[in-house]
C-alpha positions in Angstrom: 108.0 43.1 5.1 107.6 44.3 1.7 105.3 47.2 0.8 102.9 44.9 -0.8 102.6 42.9 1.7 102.1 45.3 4.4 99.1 47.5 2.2 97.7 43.7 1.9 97.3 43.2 5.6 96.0 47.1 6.6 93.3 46.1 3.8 92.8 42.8 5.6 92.4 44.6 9.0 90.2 47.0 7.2 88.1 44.7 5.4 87.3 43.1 9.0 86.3 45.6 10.7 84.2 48.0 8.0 82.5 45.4 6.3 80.6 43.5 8.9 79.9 47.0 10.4 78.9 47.9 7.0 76.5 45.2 6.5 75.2 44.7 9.6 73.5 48.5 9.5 71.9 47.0 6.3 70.2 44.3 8.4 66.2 46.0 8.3 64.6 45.5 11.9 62.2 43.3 10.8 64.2 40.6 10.5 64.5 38.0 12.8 67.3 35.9 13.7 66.7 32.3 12.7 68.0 31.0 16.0 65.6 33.6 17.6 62.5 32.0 15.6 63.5 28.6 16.5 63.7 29.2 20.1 60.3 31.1 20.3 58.7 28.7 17.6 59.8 25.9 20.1 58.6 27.7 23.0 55.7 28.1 21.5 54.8 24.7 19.9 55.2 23.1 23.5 53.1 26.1 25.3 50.1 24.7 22.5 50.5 21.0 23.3 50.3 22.0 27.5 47.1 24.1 27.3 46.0 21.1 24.9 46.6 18.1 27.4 45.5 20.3 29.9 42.1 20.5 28.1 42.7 24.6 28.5 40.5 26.0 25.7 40.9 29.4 27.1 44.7 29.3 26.7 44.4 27.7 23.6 42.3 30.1 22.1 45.1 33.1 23.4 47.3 31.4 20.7 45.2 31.8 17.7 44.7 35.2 16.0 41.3 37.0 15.6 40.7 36.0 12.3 42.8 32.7 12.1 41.2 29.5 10.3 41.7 26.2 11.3 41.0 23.3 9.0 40.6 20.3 10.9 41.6 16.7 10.2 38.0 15.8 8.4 38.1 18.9 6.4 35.8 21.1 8.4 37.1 24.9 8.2 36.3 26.8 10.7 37.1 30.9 10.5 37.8 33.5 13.2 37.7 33.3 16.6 34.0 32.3 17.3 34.1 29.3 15.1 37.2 28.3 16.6 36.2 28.8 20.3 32.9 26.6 19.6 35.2 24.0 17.8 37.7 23.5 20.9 34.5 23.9 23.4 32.7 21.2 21.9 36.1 18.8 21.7 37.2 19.6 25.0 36.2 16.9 26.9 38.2 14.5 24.4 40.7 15.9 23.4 43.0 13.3 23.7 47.1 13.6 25.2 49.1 15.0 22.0 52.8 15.1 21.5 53.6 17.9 18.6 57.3 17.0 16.8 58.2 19.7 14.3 60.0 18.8 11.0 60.3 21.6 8.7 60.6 25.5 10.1 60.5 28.4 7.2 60.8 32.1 8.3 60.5 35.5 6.9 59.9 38.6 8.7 57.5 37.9 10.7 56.0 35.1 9.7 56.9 31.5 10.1 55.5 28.1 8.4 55.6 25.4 10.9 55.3 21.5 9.2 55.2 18.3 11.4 53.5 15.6 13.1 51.3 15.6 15.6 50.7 12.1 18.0 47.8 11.9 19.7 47.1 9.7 22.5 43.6 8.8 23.2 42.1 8.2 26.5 41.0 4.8 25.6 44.1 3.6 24.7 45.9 3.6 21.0 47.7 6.1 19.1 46.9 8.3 16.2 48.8 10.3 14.1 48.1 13.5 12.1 50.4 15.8 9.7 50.0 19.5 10.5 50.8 23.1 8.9 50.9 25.9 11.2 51.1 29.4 9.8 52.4 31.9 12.5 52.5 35.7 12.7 54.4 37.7 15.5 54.8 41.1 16.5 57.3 43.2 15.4 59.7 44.7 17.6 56.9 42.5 20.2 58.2 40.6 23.5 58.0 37.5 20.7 54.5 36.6 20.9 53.3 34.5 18.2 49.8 34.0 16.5 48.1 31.1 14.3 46.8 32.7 12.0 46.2 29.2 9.7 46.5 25.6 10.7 45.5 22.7 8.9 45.5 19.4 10.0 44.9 15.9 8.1 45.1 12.4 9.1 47.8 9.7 8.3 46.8 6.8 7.3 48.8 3.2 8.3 49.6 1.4 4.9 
């Protein structure tokens, strides 16, 4: 082995070692590994569609920050947790079966934008389908508990 050679493969070896260490300690603590959003996002998304089948306002409401707003498929906003709570109250009693299917998951920090479809399932039979956007905040350095902090819903139409 020539001299070349061998100073190429201790800079190799080097280079493989130091620089992940190097960049690794660069990583700032707030940032979240994607596959850990996706698995709590997930987690989360099916937690939202139990309480909701199981007509569960209470756990519902856990889900949703203090001052979240939720914009609902006719338009209707409705800010902070006391608009909210009187919104799910009044709709409990329909609220029909709804299957939530994720399509599009953007994350920074601590903060996630959640874009899909939701399928709802009336009582009375039928199926109706709605586009959502979730906006999600979680704790740092938290057990990975998420909050809505905006969600807006609106209808899609059949063409």
């Amino acid at each position: 082995m020539t001299i070349r050679s061998a100073a190429g493969a201790a800079l190799f070896v080097t280079l493989a070692f130091v620089v992940p260490s190097t960049a690794s300690a660069q990583i700032p603590d707030s940032v979240i590994p994607l596959q850990t959003v996706v698995s709590e996002t997930n987690r989360f998304r099916a937690e939202y569609a139990t309480h909701f089948n199981n007509k569960d306002v209470a756990g519902l409401l856990t889900m949703y920050a203090a001052d979240a707003i939720f914009t609902a498929e006719d338009g209707t906003r409705y800010s902070g947790a006391e608009a909210i709570t009187a919104y799910f109250t009044k709709m409990a009693a329909t609220m029909p079966h709804i299957v939530v299917t994720s399509e599009s998951l953007l994350s920074y920090g601590g903060t996630a934008i959640d874009m899909g479809t939701i399928t709802m399932h009336p009582p009375g039979g039928g199926e109706h389908k709605s586009r959502y956007l979730a906006v999600l905040r979680r704790e740092l350095g938290g057990a990975g508990n998420w909050d809505l902090v905006r969600v807006a819903r609106t209808p899609v139409t059949a063409k």
